[in-house]
N, C-alpha and C positions, 0 to 999 in steps of 0.2 A: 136586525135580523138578516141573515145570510141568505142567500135565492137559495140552499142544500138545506137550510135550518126550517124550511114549510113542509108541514107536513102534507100529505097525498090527498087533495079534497076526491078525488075518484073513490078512495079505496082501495084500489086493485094493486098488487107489486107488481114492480117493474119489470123482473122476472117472467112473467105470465105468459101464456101460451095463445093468451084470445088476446093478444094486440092486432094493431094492424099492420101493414108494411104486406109485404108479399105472401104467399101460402107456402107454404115449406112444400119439398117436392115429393115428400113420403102420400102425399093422399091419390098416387097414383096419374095411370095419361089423363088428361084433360079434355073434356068431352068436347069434341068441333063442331062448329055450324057452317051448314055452305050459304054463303053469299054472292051476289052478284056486287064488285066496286065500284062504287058511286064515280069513280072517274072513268077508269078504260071500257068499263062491262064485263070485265073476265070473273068466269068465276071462282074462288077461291075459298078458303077454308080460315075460320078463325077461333081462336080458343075462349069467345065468351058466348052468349046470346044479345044478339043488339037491339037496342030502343028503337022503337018505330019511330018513324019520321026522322034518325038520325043518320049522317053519311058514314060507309063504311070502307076502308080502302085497303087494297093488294098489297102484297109488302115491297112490290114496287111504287105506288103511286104515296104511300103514306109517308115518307120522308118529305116531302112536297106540301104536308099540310102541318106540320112539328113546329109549333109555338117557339120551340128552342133550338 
């Protein structure tokens, strides 16, 4: 049996519009939250809502904490 020859245990095509990866840019600006960053103090604006107890950083300070 080929890895193309399995059929889809999800269900769903691949085609599909509710995958994941990014949000298409049609649903409009993206609501901002102000923050203070957990390194410098400044405050700054970002495009999600953040977890409490988790650090948040300026889009200077955040290249500084990038895994890659």
């Amino acid at each position: 049996m080929a890895f193309n020859d399995r059929g889809n245990s999800r269900g769903g095509s691949r085609g599909s519009s509710h995958g994941g990866g990014f949000r298409g840019g049609s649903s409009g600006p993206r609501e901002m939250t102000k923050v203070i960053c957990s390194d410098c103090g400044v405050e700054t604006e970002v495009p999600f809502k953040p977890n409490e107890g988790r650090p948040v950083y300026c889009r200077e300070c955040l290249p500084n904490h990038r895994k890659f």
